[in-house]
Backbone as ProteinMPNN parsed JSONL, in Angstrom:
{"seq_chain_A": "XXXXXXXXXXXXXXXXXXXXXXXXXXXXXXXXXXXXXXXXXXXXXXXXXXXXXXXXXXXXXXXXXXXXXXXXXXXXXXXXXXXXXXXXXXXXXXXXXXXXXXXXXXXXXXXXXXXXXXXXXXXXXXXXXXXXXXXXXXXXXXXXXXXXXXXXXXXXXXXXXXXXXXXXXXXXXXXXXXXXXXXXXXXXXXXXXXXXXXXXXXX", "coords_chain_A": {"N_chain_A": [[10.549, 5.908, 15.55], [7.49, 7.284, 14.059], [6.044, 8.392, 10.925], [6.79, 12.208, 10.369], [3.744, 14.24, 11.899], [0.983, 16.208, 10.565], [-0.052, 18.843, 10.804], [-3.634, 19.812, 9.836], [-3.851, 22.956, 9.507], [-1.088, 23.571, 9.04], [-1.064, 22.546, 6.543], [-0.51, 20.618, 5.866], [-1.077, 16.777, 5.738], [-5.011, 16.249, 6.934], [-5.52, 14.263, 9.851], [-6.401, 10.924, 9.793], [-7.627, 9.61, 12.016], [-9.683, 11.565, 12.667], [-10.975, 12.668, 10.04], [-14.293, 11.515, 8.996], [-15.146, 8.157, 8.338], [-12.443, 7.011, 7.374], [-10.15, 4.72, 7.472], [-7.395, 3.573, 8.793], [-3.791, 2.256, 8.586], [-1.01, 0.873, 10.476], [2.352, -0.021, 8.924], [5.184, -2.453, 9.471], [7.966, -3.076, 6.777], [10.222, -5.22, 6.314], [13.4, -5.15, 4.779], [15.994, -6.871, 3.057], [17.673, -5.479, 2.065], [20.096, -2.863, 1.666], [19.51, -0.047, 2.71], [20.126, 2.87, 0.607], [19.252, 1.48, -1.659], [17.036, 0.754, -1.522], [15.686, 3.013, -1.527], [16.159, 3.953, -4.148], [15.03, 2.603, -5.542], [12.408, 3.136, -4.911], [11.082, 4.911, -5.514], [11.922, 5.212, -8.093], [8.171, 5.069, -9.029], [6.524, 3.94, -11.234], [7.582, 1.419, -11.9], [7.608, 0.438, -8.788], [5.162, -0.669, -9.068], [4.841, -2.474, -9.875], [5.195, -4.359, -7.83], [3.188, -4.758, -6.264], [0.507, -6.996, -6.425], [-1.863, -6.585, -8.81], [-2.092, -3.955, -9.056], [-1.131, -1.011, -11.055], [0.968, 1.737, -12.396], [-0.291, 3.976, -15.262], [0.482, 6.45, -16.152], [3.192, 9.121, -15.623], [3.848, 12.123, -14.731], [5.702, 14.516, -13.857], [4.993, 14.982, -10.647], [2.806, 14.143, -11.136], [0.207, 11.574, -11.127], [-0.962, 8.469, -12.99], [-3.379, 5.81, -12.864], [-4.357, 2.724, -12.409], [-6.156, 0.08, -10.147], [-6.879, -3.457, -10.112], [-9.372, -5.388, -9.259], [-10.93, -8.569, -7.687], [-14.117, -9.451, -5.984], [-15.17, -12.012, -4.764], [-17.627, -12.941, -6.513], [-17.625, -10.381, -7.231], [-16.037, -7.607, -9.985], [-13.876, -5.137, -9.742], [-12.361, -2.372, -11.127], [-10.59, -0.116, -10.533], [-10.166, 3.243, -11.498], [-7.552, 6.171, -11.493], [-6.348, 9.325, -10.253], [-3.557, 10.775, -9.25], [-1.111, 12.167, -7.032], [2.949, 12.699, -5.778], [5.037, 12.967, -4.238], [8.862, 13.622, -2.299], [11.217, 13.15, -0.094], [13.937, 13.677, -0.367], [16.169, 13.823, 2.011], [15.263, 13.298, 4.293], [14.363, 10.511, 3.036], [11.873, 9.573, 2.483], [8.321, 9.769, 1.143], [4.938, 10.547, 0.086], [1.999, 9.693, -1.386], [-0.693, 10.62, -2.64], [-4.29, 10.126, -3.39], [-7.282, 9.702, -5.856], [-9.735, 6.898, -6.626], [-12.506, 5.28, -9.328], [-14.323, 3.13, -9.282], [-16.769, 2.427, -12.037], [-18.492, 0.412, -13.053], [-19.721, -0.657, -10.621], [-19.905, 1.657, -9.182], [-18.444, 2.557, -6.995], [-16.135, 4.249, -5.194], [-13.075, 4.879, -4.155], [-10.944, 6.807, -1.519], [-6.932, 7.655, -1.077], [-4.253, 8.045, 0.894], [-0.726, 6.95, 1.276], [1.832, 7.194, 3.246], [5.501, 6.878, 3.467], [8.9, 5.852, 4.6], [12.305, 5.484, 4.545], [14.66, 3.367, 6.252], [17.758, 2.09, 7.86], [17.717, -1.041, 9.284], [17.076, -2.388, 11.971], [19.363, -3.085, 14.004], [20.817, -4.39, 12.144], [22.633, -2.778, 10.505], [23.103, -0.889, 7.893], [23.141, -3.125, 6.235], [20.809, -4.123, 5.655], [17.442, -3.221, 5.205], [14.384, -1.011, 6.928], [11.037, -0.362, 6.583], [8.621, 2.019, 6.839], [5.798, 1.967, 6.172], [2.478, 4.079, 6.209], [-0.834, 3.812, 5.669], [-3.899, 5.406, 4.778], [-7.31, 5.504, 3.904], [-10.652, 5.661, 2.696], [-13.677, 4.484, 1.783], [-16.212, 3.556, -0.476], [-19.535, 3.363, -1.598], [-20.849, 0.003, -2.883], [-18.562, -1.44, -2.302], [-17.937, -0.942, 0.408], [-18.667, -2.293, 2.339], [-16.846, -4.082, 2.459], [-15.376, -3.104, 4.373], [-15.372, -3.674, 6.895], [-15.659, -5.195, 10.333], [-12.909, -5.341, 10.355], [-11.504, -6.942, 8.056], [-10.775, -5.968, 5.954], [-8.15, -4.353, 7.144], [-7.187, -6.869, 7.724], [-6.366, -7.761, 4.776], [-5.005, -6.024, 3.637], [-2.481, -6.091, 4.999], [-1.109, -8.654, 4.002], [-1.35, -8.361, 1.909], [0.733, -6.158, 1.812], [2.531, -7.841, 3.264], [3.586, -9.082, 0.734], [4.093, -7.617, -0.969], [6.094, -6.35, 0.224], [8.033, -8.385, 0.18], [8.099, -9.284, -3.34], [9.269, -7.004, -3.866], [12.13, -6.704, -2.076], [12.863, -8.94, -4.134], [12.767, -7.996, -6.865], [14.65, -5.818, -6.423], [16.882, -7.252, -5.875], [17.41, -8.272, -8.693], [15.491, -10.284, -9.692], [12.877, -12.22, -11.075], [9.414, -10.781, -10.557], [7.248, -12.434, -8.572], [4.581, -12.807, -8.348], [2.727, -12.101, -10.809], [-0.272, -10.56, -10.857], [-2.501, -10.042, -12.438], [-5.147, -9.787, -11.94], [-6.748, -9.434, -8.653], [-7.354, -11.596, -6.813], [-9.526, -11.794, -3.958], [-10.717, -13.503, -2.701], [-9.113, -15.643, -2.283], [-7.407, -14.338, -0.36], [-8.838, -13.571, 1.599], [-9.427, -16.186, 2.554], [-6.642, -16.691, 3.437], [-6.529, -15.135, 5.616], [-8.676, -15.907, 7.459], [-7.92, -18.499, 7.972], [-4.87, -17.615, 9.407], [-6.318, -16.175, 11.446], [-7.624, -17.875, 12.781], [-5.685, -20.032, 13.467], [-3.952, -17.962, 15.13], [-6.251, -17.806, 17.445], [-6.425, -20.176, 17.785], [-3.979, -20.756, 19.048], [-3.63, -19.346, 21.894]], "CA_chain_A": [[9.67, 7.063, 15.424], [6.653, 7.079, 13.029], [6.682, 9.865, 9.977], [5.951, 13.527, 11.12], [2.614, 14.158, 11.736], [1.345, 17.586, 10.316], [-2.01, 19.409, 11.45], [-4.192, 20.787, 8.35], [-3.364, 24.536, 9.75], [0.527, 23.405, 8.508], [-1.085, 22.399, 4.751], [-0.261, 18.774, 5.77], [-2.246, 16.265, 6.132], [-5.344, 16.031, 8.231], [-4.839, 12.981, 10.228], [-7.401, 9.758, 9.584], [-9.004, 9.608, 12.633], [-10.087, 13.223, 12.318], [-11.748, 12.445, 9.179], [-15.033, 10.83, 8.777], [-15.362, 7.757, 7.964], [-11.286, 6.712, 7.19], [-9.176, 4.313, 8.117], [-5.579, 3.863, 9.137], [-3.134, 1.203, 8.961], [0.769, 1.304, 10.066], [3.044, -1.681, 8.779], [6.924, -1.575, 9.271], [8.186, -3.913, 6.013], [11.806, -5.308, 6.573], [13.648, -5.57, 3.391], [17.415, -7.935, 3.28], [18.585, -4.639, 0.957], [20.311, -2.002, 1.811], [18.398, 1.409, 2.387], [19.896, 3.577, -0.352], [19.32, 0.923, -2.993], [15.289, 0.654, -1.647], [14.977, 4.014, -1.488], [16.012, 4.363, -4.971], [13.779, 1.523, -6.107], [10.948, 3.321, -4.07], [11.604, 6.602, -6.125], [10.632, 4.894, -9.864], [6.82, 4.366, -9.239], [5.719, 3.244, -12.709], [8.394, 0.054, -11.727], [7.67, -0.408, -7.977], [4.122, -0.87, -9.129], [4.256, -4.106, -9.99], [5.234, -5.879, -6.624], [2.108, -4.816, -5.686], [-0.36, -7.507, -7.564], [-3.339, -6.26, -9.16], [-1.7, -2.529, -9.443], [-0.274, -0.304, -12.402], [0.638, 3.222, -12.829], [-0.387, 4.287, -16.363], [1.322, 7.564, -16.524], [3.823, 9.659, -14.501], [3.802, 13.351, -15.437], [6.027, 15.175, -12.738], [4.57, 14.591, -9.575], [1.058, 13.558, -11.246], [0.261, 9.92, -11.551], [-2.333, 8.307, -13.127], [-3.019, 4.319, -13.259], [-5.807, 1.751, -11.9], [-6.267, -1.272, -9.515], [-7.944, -4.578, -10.754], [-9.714, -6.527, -7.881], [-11.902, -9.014, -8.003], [-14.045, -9.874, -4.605], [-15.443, -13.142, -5.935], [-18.224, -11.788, -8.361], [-17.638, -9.045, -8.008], [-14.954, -7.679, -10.239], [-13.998, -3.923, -10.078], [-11.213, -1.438, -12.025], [-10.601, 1.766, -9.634], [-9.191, 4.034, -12.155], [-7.95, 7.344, -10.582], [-5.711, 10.267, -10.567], [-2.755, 11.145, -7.76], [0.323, 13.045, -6.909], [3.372, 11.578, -5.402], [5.871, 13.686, -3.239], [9.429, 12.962, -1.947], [11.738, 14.246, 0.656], [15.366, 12.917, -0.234], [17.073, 13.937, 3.01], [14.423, 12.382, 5.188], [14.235, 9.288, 2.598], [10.542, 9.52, 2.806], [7.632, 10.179, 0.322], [3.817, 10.723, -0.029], [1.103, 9.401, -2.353], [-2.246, 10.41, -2.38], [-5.114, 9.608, -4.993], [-8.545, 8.866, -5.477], [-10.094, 6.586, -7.818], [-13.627, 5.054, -8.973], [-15.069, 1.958, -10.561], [-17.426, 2.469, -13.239], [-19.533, -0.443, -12.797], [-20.258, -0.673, -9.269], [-20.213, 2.561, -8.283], [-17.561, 2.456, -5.891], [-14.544, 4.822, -5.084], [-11.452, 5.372, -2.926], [-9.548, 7.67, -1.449], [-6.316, 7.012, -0.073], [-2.918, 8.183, 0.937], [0.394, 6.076, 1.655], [3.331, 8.038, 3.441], [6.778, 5.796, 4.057], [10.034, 6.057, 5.443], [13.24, 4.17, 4.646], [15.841, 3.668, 7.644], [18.462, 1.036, 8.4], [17.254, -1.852, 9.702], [17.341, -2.595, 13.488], [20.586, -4.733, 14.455], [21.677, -4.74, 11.02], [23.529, -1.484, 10.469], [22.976, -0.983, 6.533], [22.801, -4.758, 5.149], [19.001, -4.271, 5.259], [16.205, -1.702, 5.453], [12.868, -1.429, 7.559], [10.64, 0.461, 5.851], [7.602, 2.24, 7.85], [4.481, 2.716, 5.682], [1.215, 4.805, 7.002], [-1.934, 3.855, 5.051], [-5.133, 5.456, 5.247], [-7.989, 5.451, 3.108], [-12.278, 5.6, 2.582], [-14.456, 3.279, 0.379], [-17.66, 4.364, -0.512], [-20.475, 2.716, -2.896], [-20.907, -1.32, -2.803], [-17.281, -2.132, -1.985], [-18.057, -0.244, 1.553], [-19.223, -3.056, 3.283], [-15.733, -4.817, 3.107], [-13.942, -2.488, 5.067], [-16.468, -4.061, 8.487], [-15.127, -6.345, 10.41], [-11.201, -5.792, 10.243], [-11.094, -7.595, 7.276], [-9.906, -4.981, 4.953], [-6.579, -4.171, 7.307], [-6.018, -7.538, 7.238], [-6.053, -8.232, 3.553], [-3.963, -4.961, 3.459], [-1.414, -6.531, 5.899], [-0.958, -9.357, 3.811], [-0.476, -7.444, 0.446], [2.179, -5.908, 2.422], [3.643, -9.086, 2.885], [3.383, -9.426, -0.833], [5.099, -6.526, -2.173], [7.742, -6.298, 0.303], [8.431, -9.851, -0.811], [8.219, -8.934, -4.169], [10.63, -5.84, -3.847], [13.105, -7.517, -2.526], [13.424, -9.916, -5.305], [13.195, -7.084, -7.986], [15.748, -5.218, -6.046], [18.281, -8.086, -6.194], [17.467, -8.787, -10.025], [14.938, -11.347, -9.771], [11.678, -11.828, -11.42], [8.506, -10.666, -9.703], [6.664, -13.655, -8.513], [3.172, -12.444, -8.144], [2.274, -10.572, -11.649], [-1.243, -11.118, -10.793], [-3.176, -8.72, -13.004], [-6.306, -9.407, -10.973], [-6.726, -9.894, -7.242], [-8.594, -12.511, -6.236], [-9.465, -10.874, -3.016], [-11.48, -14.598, -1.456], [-8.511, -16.534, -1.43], [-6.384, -13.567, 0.387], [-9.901, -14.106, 3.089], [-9.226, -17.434, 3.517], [-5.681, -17.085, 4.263], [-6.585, -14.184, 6.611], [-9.239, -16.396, 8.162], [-6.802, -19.135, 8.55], [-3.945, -16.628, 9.733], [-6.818, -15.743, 12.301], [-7.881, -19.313, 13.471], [-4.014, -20.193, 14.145], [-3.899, -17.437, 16.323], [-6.708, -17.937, 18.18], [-5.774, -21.562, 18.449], [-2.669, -20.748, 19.864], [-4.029, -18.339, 22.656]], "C_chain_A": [[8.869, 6.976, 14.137], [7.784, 8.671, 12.089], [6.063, 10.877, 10.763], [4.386, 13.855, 10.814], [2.41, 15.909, 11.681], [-0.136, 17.902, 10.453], [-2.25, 19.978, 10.125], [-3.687, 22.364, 8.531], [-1.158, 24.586, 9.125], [0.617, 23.283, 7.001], [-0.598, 21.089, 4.849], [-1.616, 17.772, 5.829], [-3.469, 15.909, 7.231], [-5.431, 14.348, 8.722], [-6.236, 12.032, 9.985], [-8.353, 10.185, 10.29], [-9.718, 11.491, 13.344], [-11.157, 13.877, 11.031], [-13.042, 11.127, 9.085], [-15.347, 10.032, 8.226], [-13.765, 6.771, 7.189], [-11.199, 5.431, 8.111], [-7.728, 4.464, 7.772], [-5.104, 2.289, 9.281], [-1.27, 1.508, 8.919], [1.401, -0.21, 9.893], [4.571, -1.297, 8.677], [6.963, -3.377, 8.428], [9.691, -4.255, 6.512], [12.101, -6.114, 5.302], [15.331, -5.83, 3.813], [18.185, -6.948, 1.748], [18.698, -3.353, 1.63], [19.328, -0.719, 1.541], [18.693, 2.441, 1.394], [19.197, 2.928, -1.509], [17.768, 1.024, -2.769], [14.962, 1.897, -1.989], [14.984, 4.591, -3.012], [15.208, 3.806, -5.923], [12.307, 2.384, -6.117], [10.393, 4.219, -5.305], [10.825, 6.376, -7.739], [9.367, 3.962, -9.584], [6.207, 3.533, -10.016], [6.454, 1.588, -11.704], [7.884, -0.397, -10.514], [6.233, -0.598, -7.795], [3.552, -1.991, -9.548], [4.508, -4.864, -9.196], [4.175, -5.761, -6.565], [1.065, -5.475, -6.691], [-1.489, -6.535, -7.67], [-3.035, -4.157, -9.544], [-1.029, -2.061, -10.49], [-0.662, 0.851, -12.39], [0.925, 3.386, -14.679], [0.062, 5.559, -16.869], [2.242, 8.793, -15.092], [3.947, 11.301, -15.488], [4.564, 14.411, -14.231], [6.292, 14.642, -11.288], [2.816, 14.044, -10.057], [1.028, 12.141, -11.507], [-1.217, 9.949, -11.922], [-1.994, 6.558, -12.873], [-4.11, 3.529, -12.423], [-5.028, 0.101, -10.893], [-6.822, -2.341, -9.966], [-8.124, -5.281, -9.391], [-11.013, -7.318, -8.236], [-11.663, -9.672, -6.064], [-15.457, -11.004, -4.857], [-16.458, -12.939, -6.741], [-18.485, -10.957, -8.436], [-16.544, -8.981, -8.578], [-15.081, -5.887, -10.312], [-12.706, -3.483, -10.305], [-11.19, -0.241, -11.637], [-9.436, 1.879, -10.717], [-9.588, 5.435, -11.83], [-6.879, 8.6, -11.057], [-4.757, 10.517, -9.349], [-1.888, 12.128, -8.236], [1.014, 11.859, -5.761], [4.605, 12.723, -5.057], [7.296, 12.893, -3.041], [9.968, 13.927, -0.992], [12.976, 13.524, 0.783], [16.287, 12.705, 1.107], [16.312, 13.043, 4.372], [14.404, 10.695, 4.695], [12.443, 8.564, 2.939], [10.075, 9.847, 1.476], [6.105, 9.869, 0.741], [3.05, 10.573, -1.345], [-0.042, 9.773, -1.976], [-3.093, 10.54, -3.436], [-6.354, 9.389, -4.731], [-9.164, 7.873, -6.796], [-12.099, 5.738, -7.697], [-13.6, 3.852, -10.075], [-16.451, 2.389, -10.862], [-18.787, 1.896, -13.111], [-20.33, -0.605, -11.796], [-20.633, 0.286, -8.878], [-19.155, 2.821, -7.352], [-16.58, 3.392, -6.106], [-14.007, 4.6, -4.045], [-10.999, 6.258, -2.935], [-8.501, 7.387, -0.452], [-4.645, 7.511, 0.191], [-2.407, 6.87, 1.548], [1.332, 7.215, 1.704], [4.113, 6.813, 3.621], [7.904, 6.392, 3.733], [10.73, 4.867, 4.836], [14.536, 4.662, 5.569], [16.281, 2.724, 7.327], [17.677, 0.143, 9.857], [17.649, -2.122, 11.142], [18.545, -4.216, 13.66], [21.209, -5.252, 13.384], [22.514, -3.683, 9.964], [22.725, -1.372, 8.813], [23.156, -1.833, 5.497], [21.339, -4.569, 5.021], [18.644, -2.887, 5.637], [14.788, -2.07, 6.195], [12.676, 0.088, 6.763], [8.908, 0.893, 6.47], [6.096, 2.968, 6.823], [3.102, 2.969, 6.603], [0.348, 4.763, 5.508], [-2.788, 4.489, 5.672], [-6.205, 5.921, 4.262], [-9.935, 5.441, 3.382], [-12.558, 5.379, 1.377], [-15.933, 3.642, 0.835], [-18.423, 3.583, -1.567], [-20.289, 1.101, -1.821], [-19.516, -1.81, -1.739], [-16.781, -1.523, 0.19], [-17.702, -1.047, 2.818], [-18.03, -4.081, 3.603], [-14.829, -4.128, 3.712], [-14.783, -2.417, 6.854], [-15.63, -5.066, 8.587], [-13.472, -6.356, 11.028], [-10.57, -6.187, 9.109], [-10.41, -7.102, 6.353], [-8.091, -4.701, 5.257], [-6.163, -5.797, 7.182], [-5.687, -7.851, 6.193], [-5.072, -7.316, 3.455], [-2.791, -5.836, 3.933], [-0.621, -7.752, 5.11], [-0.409, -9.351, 2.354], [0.523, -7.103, 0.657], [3.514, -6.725, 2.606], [4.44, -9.117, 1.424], [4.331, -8.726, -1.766], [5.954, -6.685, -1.121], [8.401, -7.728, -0.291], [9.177, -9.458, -2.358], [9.367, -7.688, -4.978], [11.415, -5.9, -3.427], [14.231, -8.235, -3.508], [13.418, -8.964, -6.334], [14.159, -6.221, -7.975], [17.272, -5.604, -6.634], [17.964, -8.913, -7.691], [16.602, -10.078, -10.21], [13.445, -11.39, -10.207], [10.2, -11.788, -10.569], [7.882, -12.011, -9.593], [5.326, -13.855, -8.52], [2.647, -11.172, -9.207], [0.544, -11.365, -11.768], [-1.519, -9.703, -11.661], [-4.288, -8.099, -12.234], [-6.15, -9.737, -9.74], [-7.617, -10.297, -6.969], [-8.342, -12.532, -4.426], [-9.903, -12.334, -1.842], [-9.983, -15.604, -1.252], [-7.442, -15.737, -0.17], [-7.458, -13.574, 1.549], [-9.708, -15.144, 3.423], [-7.874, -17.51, 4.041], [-5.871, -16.669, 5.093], [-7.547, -15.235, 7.829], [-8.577, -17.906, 8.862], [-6.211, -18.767, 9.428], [-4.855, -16.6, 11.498], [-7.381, -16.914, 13.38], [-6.547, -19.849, 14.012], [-3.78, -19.505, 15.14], [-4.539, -17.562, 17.423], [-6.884, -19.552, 19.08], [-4.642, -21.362, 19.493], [-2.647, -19.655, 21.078], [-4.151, -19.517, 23.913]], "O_chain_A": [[9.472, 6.618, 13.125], [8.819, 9.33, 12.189], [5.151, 10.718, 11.574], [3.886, 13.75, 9.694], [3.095, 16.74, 12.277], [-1.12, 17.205, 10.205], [-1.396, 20.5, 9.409], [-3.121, 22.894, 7.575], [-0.365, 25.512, 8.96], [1.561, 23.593, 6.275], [-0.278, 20.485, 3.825], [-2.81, 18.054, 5.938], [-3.146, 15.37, 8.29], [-5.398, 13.405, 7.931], [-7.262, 12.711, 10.034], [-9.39, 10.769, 9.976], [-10.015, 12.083, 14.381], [-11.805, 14.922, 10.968], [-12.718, 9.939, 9.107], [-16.015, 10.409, 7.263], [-14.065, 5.831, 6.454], [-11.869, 5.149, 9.105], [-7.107, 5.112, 6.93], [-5.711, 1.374, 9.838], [-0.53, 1.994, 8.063], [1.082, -1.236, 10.493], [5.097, -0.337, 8.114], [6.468, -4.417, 8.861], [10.267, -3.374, 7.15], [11.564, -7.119, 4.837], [15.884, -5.166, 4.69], [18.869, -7.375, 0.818], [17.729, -2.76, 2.104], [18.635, -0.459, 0.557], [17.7, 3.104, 1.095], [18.589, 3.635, -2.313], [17.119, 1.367, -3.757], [13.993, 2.049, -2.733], [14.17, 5.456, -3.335], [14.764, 4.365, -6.926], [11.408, 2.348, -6.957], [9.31, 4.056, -5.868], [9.867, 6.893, -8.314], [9.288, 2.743, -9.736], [5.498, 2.586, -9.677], [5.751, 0.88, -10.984], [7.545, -1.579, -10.578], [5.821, -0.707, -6.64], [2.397, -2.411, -9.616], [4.253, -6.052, -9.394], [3.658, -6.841, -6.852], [0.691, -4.82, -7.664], [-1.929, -5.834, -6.758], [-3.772, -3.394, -10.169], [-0.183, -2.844, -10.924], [-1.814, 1.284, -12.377], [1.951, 3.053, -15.273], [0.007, 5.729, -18.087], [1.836, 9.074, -13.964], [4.103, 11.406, -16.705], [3.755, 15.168, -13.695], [7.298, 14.1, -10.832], [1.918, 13.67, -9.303], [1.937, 11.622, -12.155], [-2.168, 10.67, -11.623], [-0.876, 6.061, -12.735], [-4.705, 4.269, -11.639], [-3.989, -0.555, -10.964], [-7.806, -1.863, -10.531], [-7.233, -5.645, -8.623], [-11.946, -6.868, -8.903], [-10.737, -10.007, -5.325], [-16.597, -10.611, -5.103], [-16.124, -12.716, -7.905], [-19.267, -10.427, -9.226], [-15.713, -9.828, -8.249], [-16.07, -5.33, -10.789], [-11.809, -4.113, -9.745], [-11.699, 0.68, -12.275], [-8.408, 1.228, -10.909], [-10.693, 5.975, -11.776], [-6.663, 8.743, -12.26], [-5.359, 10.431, -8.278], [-1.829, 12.731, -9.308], [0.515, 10.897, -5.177], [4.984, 13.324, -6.062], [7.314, 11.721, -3.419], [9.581, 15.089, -0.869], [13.212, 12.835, 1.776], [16.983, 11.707, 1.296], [16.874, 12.315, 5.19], [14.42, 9.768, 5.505], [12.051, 7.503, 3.424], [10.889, 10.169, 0.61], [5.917, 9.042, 1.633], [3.386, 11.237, -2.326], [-0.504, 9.288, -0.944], [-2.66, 11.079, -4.455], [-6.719, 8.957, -3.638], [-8.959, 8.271, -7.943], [-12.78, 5.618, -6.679], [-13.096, 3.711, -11.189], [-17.223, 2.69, -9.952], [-19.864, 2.492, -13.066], [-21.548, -0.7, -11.946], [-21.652, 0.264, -8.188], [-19.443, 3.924, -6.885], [-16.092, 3.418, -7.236], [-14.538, 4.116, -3.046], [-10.56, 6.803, -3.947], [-8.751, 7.003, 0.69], [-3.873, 7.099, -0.676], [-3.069, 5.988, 2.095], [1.642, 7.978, 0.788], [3.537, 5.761, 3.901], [8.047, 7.241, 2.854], [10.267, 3.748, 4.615], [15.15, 5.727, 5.638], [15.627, 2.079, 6.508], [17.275, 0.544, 10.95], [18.858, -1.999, 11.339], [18.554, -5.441, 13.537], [21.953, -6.233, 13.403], [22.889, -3.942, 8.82], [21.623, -1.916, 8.751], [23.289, -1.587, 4.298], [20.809, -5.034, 4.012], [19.211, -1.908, 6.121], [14.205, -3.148, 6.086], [13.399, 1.04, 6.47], [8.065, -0.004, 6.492], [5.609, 4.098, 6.842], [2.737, 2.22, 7.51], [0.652, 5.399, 4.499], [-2.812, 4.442, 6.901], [-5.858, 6.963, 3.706], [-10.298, 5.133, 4.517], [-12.084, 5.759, 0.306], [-16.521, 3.882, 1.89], [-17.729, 3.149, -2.487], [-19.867, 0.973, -0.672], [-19.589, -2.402, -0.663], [-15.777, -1.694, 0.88], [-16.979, -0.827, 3.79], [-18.023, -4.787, 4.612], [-13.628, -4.397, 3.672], [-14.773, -1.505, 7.681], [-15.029, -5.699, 7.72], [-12.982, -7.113, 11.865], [-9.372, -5.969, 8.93], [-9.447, -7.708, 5.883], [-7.149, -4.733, 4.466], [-5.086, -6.116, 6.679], [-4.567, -8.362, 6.203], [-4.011, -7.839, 3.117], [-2.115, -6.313, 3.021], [0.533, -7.928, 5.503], [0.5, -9.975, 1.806], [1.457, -7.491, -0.045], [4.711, -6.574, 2.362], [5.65, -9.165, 1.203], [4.995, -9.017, -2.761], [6.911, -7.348, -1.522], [9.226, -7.821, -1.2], [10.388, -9.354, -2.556], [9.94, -7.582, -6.062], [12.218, -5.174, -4.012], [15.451, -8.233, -3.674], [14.461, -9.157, -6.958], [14.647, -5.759, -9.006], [18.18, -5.053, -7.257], [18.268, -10.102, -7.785], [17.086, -10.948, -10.934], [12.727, -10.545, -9.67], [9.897, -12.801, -9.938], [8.002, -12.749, -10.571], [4.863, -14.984, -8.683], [2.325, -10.012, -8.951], [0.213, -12.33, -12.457], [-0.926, -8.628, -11.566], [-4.54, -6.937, -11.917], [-5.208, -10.518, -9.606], [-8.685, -9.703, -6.822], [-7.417, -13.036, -3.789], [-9.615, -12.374, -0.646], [-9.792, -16.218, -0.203], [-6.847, -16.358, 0.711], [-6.91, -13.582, 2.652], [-9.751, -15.357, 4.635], [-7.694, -18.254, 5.005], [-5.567, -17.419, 6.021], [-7.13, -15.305, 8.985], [-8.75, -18.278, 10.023], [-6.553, -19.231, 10.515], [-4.265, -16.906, 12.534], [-7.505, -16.75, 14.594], [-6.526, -20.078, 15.222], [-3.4, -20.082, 16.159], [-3.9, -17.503, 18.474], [-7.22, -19.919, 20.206], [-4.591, -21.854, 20.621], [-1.575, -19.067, 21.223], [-4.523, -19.184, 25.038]]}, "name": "protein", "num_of_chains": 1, "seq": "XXXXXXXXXXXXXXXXXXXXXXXXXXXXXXXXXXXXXXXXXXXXXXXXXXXXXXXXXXXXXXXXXXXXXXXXXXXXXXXXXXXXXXXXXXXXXXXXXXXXXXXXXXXXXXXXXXXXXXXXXXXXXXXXXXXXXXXXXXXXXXXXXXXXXXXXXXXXXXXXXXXXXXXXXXXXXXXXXXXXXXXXXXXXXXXXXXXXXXXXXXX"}
């Protein structure tokens, strides 16, 4: 079962495709760690902000976050720095992010929630965790034009890879493997375009 879905008349969120101009992406991560231990990983943001390359939260104040992205999409290079909040719901083992931020230079912003879920893993009682994140987000200015195509969910999809990877190994005491500061966004296109030629080879 996805997370609960909540109509704006509830004060939840209104759903993506309801909003103009959004997208949506769902990814279920499967992590080889037990679900209390992720969920308590999940819980200190500042920390599980570095599987994710190219990300950092710069301050936690409550439920307020602050902190920036670095991406580079080959010359271009842009620094979304933004503002959020960040929700939890212990008994569910769920939480909510949402934020917007802008680069400077370009012109460009985002806005974007992430809800996720941590459960016990299918067929593996509580040795592992699947973990069910709901992206959805809008890019506006210059940086617009890469979210045509597809190409955007799949670079997403592939980050995903990245940090669950990455959280994992910080889980079980191991050093992150990907402290990229920046994201070099063309070679994560060529794997995708690879990724996408394999498949269609194999059709």
């Amino acid at each position: 079962a996805g997370l609960p879905q909540r109509s704006a008349a509830q004060g939840g969120i209104v759903q993506p495709e309801q909003r103009k101009g959004w997208s949506r992406i769902e990814q279920h991560l499967e992590i080889g760690v037990p679900p209390d231990q992720v969920w308590q990983k999940l819980k200190d943001i500042r920390d599980v902000s570095k599987c994710l390359p190219g990300a950092e939260i710069t301050e936690v104040d409550g439920s307020a976050v602050s902190g920036r992205m670095n991406v580079a999409l080959g010359p271009m290079k842009v620094a979304f720095s933004g503002d959020g909040s960040v929700v939890f719901d212990e008994t569910a083992r769920s939480g909510r992010m949402t934020g917007r931020g802008r680069d400077s230079g370009s012109g460009s912003s985002a806005e974007g929630e992430v809800e996720w879920r941590v459960a016990p893993a299918e067929n593996n009682g509580d040795a592992a965790s699947r973990i069910l994140v709901v992206l959805s987000w809008r890019l506006s200015g210059r940086l617009a034009q890469f979210n045509r195509g597809g190409l955007v969910q799949d670079v997403i999809q592939r980050l995903a890879a990245m940090f669950a990877a990455n959280l994992e190994t910080s889980i079980k005491g191991g050093p992150v493997t990907a402290e990229i500061k920046s994201l070099g966004v063309f070679d994560l296109l060529c794997a995708v375009i690879s990724a996408r030629w394999r498949r269609w080879r194999g059709k």
